[in-house]
DSSP file (Angstrom, degrees, kcal/mol; ACC not computed):
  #  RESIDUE AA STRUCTURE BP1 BP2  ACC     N-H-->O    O-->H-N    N-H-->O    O-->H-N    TCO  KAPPA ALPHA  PHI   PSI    X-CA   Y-CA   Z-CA
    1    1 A X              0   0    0      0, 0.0     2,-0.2     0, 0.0     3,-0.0   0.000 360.0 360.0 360.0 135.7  -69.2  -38.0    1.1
    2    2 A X    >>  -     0   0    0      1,-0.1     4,-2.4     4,-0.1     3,-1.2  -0.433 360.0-116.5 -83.2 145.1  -69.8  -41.4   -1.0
    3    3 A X  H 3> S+     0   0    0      1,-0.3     4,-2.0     2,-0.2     3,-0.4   0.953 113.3  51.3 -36.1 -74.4  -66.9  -43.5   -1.6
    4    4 A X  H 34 S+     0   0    0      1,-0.2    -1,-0.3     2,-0.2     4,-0.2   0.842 109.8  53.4 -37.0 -38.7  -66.9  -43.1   -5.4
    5    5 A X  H X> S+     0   0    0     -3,-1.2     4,-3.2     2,-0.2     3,-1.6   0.936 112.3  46.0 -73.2 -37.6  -67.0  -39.4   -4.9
    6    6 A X  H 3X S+     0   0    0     -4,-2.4     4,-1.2    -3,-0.4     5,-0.2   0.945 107.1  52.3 -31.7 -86.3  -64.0  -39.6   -2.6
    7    7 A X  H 3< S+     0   0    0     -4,-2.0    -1,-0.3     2,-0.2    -2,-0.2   0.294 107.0  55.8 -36.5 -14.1  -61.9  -41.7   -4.6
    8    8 A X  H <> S+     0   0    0     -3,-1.6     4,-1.5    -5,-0.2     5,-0.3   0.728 110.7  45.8 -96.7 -48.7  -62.5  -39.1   -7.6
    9    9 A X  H >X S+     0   0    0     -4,-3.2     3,-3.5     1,-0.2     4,-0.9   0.761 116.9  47.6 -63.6 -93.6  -61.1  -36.1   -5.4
   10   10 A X  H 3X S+     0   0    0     -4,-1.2     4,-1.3     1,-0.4    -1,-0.2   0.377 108.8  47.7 -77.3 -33.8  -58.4  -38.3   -4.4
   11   11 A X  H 3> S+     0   0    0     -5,-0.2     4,-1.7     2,-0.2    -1,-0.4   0.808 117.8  44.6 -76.4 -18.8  -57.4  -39.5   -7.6
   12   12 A X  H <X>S+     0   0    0     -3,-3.5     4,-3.1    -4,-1.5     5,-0.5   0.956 112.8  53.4 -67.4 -42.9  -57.4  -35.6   -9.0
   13   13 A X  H >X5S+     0   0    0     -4,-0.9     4,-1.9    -5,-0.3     3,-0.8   0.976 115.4  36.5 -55.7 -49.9  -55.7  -34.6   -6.1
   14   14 A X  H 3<5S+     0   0    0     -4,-1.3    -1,-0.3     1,-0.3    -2,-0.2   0.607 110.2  57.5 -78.4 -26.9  -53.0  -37.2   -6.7
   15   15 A X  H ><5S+     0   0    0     -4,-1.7     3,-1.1    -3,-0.1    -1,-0.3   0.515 108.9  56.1 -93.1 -20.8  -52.8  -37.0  -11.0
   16   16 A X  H <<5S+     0   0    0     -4,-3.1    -2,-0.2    -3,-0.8    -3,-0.1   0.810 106.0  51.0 -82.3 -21.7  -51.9  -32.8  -10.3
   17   17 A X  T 3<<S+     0   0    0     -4,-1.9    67,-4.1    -5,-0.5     2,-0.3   0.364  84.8  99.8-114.4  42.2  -49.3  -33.6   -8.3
   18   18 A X  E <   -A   83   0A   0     -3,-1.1     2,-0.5    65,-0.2    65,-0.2  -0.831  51.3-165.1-109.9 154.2  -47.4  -35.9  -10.4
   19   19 A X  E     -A   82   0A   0     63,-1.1    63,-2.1    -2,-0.3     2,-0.5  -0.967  12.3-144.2-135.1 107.4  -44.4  -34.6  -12.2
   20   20 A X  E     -A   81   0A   0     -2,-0.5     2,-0.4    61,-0.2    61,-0.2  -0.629  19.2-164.8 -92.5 140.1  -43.0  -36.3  -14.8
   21   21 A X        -     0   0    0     59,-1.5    59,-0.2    -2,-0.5    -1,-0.0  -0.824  24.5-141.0-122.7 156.4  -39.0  -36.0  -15.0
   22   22 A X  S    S+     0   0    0     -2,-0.4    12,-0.8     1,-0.1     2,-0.2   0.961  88.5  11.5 -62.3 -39.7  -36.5  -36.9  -17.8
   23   23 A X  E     -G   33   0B   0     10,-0.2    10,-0.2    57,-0.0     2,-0.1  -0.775  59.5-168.3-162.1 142.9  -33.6  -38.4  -15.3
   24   24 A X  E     -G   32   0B   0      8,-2.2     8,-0.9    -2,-0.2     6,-0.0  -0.538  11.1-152.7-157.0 100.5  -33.5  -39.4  -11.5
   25   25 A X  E     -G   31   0B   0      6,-0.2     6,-0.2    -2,-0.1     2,-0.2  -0.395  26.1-141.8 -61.3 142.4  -30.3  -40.1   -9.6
   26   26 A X    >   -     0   0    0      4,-3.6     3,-2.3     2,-0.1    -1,-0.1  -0.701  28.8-106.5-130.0-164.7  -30.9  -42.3   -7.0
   27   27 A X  T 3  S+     0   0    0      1,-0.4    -1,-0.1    -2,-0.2    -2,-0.0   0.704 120.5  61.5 -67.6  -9.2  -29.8  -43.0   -3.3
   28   28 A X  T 3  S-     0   0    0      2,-0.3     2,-1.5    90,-0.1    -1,-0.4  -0.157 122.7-109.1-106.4  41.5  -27.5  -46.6   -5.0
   29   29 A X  S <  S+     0   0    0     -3,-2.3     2,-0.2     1,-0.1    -2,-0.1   0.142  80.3 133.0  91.0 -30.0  -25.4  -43.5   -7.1
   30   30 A X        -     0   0    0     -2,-1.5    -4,-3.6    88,-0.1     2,-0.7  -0.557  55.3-134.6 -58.8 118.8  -27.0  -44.5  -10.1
   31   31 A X  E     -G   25   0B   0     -6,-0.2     2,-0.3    -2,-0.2    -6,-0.2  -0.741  16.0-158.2-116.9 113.7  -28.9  -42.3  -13.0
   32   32 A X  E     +G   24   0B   0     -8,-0.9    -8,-2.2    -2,-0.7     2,-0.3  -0.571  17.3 167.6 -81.6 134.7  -32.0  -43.5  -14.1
   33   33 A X  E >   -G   23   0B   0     -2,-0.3     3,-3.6   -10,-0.2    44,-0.3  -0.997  48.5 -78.2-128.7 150.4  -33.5  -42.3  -17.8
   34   34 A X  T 3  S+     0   0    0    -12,-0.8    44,-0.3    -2,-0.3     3,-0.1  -0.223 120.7  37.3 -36.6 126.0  -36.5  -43.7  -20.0
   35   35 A X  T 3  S+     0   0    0     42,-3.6    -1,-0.3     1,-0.4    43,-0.1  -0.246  87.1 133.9 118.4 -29.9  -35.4  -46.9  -21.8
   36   36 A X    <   -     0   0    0     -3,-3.6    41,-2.9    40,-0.2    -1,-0.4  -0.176  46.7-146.4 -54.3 169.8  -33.1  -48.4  -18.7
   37   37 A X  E     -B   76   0A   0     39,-0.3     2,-0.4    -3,-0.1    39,-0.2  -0.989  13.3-165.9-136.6 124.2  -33.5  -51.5  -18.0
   38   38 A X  E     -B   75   0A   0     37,-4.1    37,-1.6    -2,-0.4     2,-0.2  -0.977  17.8-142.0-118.9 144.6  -33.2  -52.6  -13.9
   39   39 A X  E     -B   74   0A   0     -2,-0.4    78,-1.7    35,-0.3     2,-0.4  -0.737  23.2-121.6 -97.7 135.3  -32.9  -56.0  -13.4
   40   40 A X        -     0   0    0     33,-3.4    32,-0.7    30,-0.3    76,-0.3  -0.704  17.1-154.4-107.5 143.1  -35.0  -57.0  -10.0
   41   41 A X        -     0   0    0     -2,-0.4     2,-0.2     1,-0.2    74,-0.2   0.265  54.1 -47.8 -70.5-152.9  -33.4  -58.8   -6.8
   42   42 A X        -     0   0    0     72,-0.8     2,-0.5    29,-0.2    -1,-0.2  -0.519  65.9 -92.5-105.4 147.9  -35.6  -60.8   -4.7
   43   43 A X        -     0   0    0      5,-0.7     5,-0.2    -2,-0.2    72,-0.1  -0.615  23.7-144.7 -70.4 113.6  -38.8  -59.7   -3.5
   44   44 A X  S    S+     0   0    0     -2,-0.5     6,-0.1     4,-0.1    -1,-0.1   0.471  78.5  72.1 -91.9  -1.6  -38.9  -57.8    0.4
   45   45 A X  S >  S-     0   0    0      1,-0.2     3,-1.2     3,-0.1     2,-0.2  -0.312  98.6 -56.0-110.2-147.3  -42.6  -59.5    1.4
   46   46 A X  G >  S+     0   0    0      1,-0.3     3,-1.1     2,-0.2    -1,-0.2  -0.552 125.2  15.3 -92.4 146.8  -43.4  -62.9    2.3
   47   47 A X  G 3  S-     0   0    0      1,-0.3    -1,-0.3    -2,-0.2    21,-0.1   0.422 126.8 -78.1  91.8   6.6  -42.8  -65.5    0.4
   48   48 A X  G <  S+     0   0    0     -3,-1.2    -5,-0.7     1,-0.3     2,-0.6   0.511  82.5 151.8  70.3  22.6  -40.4  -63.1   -1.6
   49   49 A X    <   -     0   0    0     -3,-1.1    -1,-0.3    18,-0.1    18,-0.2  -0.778  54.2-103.8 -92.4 130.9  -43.1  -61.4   -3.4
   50   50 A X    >   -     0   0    0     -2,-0.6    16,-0.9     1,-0.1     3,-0.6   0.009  34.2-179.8 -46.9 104.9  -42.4  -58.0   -4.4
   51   51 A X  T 3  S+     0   0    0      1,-0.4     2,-0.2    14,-0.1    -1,-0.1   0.763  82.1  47.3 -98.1  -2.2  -44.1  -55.2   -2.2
   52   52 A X  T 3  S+     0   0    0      1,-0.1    -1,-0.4    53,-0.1     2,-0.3  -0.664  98.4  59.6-116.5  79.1  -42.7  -52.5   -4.2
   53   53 A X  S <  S-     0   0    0     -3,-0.6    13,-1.0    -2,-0.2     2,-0.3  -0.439  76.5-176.3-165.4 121.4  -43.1  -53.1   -7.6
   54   54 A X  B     -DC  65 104A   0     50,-5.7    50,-1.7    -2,-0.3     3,-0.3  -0.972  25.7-117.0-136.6 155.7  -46.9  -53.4   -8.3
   55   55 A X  S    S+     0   0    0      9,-1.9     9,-0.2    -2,-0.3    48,-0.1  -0.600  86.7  16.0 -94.9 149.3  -49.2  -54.2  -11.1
   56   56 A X  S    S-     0   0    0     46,-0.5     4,-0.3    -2,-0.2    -1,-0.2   0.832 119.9 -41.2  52.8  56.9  -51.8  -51.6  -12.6
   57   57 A X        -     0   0    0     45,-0.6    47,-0.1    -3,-0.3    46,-0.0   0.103  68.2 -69.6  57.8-176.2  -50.5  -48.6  -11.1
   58   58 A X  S    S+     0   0    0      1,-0.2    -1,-0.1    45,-0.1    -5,-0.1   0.976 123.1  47.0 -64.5 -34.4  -48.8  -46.7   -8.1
   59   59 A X  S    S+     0   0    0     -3,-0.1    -1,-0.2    -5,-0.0    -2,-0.1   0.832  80.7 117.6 -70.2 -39.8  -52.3  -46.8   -5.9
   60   60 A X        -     0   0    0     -4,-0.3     2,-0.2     1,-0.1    -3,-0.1   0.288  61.0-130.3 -61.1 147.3  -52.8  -50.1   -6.6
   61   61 A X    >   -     0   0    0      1,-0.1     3,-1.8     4,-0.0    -1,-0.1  -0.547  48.6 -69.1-114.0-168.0  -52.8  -52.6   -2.8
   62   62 A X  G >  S+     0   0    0      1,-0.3     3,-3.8    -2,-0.2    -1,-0.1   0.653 123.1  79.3 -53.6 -49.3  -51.1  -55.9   -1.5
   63   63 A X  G 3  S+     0   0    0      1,-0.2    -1,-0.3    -9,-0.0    -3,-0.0   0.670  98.0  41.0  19.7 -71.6  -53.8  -57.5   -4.6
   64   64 A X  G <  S+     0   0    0     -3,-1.8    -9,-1.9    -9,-0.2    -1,-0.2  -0.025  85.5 132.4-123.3  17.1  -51.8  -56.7   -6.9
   65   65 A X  B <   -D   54   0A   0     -3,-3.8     2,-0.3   -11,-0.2   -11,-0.1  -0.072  54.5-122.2 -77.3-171.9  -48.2  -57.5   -5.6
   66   66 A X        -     0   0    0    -13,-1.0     2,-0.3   -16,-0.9    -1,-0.1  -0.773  28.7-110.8-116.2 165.3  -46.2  -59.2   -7.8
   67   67 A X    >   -     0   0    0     -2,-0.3     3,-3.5   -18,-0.2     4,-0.2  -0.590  26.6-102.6-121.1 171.2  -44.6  -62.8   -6.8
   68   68 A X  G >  S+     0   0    0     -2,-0.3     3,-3.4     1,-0.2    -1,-0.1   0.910 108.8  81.6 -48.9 -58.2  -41.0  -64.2   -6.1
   69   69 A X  G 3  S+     0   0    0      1,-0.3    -1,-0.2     3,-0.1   -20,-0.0   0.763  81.6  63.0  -7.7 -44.5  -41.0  -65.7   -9.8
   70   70 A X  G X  S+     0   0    0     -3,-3.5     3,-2.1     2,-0.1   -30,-0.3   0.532  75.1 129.5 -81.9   0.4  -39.9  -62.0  -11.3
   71   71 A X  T <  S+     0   0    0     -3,-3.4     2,-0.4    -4,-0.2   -29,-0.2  -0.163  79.5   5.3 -25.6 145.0  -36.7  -62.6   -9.2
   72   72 A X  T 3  S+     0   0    0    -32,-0.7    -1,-0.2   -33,-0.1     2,-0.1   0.122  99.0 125.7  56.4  -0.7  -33.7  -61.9  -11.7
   73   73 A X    <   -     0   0    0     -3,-2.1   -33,-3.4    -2,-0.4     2,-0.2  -0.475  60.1-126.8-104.5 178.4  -36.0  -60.7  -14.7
   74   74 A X  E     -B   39   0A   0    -35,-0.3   -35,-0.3    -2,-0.1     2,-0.3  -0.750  19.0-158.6-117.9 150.2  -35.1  -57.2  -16.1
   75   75 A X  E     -B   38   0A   0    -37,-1.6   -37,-4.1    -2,-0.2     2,-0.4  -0.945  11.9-143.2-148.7 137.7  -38.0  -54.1  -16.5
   76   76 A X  E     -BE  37  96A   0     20,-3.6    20,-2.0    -2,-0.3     2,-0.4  -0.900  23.7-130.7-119.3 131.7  -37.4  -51.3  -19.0
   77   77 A X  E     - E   0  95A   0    -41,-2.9   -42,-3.6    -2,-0.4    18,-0.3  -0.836  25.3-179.0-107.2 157.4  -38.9  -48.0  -17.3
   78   78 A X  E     +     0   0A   0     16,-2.6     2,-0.3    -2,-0.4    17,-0.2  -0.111  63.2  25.7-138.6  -4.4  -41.0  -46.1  -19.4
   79   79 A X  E     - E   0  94A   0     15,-0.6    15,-2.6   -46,-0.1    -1,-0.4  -0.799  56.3-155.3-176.6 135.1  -42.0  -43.1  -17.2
   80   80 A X  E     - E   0  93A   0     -2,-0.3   -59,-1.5   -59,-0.2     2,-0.4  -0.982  19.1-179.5 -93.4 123.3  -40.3  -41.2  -14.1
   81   81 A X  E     -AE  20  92A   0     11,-2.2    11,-2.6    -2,-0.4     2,-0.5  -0.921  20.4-160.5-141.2 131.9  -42.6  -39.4  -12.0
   82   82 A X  E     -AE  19  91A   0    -63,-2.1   -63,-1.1    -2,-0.4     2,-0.6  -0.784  24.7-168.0-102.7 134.1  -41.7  -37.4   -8.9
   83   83 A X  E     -AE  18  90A   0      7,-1.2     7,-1.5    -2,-0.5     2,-0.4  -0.954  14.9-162.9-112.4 120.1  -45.2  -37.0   -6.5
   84   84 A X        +     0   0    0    -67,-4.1     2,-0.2    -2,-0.6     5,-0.1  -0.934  13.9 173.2-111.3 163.9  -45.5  -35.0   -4.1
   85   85 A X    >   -     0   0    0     -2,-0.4     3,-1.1     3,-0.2    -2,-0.0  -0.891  68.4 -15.7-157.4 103.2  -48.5  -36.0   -1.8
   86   86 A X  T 3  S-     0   0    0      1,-0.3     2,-1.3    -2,-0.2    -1,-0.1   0.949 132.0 -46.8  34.1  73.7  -49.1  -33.9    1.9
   87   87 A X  T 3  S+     0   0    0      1,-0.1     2,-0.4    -3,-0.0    -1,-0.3  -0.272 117.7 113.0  71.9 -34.4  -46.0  -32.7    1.8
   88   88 A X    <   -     0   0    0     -2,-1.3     2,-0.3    -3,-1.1    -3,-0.2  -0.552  48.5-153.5 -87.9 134.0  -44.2  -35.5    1.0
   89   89 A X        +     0   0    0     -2,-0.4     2,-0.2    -5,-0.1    -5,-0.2  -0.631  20.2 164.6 -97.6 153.8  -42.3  -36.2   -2.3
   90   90 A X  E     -E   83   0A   0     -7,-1.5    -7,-1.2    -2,-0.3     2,-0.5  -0.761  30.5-119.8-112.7-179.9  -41.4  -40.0   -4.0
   91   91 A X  E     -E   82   0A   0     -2,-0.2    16,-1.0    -9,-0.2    17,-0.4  -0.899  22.2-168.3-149.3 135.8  -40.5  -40.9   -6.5
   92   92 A X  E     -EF  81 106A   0    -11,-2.6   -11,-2.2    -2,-0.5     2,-0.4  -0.660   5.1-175.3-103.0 146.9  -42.1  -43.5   -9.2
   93   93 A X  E     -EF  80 105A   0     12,-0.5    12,-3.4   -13,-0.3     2,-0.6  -0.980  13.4-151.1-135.5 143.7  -41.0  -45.1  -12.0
   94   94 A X  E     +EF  79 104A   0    -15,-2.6   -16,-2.6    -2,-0.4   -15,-0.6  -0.947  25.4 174.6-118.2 155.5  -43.4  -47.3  -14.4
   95   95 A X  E     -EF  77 103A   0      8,-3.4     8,-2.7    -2,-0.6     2,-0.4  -0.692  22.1-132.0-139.8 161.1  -41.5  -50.3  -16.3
   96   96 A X  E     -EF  76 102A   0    -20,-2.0   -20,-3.6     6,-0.3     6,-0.1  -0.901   4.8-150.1-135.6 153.3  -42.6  -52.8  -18.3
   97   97 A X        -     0   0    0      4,-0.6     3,-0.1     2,-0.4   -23,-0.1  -0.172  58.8 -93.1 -81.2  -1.0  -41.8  -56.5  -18.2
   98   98 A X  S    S+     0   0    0      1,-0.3     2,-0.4   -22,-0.1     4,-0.1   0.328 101.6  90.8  89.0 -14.9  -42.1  -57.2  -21.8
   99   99 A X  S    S-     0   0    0      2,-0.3     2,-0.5     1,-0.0    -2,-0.4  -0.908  97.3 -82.2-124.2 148.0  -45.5  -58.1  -21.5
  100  100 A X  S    S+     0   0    0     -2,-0.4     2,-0.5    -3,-0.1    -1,-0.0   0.476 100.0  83.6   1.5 -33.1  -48.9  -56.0  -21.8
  101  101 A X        -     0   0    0     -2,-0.5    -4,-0.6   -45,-0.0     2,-0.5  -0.819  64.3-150.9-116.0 135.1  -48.8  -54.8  -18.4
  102  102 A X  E     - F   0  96A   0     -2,-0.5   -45,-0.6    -6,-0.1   -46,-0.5  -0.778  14.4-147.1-106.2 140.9  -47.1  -52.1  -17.1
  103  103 A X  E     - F   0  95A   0     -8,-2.7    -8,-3.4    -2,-0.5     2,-0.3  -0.756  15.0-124.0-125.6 144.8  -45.9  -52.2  -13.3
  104  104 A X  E     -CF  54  94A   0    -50,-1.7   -50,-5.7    -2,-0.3     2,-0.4  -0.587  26.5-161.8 -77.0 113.6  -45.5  -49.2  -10.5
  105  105 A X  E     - F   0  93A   0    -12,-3.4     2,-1.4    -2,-0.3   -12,-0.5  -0.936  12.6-153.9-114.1 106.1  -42.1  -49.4   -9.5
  106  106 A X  E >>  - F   0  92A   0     -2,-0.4     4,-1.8     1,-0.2     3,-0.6  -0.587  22.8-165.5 -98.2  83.1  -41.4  -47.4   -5.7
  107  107 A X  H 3> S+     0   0    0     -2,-1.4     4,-2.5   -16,-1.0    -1,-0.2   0.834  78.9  42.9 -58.7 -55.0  -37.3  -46.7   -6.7
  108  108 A X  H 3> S+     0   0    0    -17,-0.4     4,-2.3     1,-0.2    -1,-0.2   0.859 120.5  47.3 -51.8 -36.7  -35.8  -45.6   -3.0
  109  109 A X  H <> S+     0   0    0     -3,-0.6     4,-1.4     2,-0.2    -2,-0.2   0.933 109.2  47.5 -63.7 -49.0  -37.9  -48.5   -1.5
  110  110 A X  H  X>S+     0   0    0     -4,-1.8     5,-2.5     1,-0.3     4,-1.3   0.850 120.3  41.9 -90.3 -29.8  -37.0  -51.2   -3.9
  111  111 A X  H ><5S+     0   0    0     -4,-2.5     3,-2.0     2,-0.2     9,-1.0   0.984 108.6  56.8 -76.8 -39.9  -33.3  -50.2   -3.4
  112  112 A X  H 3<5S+     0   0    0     -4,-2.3    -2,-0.2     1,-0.4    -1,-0.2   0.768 118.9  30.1 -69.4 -51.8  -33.6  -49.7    0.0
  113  113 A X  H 3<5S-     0   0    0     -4,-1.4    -1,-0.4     8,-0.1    -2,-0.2   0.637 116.0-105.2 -84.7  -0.8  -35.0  -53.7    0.5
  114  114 A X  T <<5S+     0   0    0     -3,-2.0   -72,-0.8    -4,-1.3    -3,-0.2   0.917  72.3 146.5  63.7  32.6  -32.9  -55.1   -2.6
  115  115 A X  S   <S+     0   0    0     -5,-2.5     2,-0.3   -74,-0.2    -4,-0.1   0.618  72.1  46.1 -64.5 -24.8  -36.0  -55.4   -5.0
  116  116 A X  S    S-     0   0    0     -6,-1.0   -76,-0.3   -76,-0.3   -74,-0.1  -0.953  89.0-129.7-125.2 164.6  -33.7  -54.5   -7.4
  117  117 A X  S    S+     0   0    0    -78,-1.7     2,-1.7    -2,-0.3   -77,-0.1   0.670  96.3  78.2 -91.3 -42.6  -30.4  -55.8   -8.0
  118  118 A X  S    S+     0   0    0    -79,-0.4    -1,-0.2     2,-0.1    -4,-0.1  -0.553  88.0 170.0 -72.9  64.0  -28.5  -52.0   -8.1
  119  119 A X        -     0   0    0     -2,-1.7    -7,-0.1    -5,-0.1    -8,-0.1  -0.114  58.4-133.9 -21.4 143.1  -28.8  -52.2   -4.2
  120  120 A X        +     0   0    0     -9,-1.0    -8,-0.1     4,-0.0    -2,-0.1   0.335  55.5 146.1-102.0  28.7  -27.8  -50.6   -0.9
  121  121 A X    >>  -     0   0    0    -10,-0.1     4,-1.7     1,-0.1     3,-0.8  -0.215  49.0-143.4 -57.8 132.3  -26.9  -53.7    0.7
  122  122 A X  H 3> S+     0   0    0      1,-0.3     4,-3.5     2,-0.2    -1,-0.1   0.664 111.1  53.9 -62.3  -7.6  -24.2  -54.2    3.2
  123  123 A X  H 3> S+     0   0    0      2,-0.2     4,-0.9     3,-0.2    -1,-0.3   0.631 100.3  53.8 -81.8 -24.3  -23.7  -57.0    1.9
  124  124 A X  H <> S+     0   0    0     -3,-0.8     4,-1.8     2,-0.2    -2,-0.2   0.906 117.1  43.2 -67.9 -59.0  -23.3  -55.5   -1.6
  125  125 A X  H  X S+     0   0    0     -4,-1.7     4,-3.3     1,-0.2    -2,-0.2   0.936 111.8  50.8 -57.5 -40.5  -20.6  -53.2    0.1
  126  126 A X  H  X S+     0   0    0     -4,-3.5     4,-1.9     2,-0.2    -1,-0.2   0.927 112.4  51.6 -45.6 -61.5  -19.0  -56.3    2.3
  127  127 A X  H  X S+     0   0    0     -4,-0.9     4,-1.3     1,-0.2    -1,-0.2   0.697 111.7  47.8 -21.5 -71.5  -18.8  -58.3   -1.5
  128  128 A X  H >X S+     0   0    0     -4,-1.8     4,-1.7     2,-0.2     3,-1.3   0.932 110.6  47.1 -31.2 -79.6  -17.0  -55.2   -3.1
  129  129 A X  H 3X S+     0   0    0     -4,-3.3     4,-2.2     1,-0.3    -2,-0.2   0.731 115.7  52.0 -58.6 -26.9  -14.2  -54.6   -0.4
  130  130 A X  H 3X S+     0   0    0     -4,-1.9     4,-5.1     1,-0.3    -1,-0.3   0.890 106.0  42.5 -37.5 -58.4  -13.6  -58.1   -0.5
  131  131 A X  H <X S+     0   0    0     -3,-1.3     4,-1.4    -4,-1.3    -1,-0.3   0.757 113.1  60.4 -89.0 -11.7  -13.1  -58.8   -3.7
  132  132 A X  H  X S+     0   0    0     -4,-1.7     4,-3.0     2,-0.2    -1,-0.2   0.925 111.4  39.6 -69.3 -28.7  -10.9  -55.5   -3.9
  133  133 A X  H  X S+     0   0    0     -4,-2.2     4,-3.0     2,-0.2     5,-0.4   0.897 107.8  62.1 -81.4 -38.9   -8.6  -56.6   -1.4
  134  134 A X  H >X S+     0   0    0     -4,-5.1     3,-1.5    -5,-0.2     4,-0.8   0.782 105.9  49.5 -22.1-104.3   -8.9  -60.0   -3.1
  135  135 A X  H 3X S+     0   0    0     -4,-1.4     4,-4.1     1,-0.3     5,-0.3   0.662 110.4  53.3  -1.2 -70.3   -7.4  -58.1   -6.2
  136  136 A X  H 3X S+     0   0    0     -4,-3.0     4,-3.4     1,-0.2    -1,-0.3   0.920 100.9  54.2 -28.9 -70.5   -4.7  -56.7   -4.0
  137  137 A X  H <X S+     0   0    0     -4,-3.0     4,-2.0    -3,-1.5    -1,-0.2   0.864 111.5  44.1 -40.8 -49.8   -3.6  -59.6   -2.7
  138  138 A X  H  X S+     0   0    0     -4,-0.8     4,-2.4    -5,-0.4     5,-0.3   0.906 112.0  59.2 -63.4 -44.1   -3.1  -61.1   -6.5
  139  139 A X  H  X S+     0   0    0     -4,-4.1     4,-3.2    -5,-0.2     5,-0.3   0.978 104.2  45.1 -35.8 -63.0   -1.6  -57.8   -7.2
  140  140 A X  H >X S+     0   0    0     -4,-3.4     4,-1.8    -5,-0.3     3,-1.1   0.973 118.2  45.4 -66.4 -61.4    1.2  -58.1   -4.5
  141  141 A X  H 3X S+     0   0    0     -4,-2.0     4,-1.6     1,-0.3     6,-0.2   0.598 110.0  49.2 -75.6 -21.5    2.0  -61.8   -5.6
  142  142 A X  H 3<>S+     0   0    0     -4,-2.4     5,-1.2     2,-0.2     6,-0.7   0.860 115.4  49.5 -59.5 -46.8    2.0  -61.0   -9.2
  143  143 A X  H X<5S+     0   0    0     -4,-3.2     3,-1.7    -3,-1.1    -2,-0.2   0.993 113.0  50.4 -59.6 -68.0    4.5  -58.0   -7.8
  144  144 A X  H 3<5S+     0   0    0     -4,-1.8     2,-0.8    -5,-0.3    -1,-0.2   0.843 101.4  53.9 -47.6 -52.1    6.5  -60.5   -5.9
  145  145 A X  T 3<5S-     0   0    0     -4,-1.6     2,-0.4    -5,-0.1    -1,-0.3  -0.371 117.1-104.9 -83.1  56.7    7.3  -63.2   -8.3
  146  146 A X  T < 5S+     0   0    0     -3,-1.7    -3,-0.2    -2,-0.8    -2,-0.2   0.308  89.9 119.1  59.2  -1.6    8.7  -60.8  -10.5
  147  147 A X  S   <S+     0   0    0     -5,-1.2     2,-0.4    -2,-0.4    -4,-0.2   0.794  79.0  39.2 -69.9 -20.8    5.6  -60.7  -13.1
  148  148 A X  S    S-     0   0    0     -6,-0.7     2,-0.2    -9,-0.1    -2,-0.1  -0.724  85.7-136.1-125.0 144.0    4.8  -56.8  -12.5
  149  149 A X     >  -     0   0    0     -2,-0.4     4,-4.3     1,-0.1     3,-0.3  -0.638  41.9 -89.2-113.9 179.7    7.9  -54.5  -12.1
  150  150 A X  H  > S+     0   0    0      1,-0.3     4,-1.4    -2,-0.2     5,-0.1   0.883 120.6  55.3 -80.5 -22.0    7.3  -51.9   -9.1
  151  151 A X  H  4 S+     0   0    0      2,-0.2    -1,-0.3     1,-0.1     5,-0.0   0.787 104.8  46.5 -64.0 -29.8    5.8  -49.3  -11.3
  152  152 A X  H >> S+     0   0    0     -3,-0.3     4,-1.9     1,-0.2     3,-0.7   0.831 110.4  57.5 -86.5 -39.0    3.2  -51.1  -12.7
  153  153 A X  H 3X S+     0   0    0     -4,-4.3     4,-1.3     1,-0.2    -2,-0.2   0.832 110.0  42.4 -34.7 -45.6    2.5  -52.3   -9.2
  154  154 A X  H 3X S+     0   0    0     -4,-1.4     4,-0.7     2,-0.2    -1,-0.2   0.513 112.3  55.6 -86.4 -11.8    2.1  -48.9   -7.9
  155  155 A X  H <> S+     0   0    0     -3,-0.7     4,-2.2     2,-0.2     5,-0.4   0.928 117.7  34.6-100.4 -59.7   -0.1  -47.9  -11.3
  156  156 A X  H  X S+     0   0    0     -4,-1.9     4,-1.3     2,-0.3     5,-0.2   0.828 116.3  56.6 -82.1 -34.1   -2.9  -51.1  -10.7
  157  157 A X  H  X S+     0   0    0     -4,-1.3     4,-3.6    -5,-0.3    -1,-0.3   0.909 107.0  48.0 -70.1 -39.3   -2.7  -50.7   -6.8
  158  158 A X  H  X S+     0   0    0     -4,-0.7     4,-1.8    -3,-0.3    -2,-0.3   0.909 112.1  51.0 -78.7 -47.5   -3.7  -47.1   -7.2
  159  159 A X  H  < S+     0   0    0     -4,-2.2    -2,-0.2     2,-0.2    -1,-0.2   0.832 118.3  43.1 -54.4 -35.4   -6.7  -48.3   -9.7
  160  160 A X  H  < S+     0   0    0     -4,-1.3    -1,-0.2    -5,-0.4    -2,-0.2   0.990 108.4  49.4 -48.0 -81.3   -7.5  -50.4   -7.3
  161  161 A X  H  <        0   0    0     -4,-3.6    -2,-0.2    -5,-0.2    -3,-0.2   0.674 360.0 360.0 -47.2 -32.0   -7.2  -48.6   -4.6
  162  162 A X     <        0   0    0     -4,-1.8    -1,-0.2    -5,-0.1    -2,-0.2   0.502 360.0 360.0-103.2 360.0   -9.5  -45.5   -6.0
């Protein structure tokens, strides 16, 4: 079979079994819709350039990655699409940057490395408990020097706490 012919089954095969959906909770708890805007972490490949977020579609290879520079900027997605592909399903989103081109975003992956900012990092979780027991701690000493009476203590410890 010639290449070109190849590459035509394989793109058919691959445009019937894309699905576009309105909404896609994902694995960081977070419910994605057309219009969000995700702000991207740092880039998972070398040199921090982005291996999941690609320019000119989902197919597109290493060519086309994008580079450490798009660190911190924010990407409005514009399309959800759930693929399944030999049995196995993903899930796509494409975003735009503001500019002409629109980029193939791979959502489980990019939270997975922290390509975007809405992470699963332990380090995201370490951050959290910290700075909640931080909180605590100001809590009890506000409680102690008399600034907070013991109810109100008990009311913000529980906010806290949950």
């Amino acid at each position: 079979m010639k290449k070109a012919t190849f590459l035509l089954l394989m793109f058919s095969v691959f445009a019937s079994a894309q699905n576009r959906i309105e909404e896609y909770t994902a694995s960081n708890g977070i419910t994605y819709k057309e219009g969000d805007s995700i702000s991207l972490g740092r880039g998972s490949g070398i040199q921090g350039t982005f291996v999941y977020l690609k320019m000119a579609g989902i197919m597109a290879g290493s060519a086309t990655q994008i580079g450490s520079a798009y660190s911190g900027l924010n990407v409005i997605v514009k399309k959800i699409k759930k693929i399944k592909f030999k049995g196995a399903e993903k899930v796509y989103f494409t975003v735009g940057g503001g500019n002409i081109t629109n980029y193939s975003l791979e959502i489980e992956e990019a939270i997975a490395t922290c390509e975007i900012k809405e992470c699963n990092s332990k380090e995201t979780q370490i951050v959290s408990q910290s700075s909640k027991f931080d909180e605590l701690k100001k809590l009890k000493a506000l409680f102690d020097d008399g600034v907070l009476t013991e109810e109100e203590y008990d009311i913000e410890k529980r906010k806290l706490l949950n």
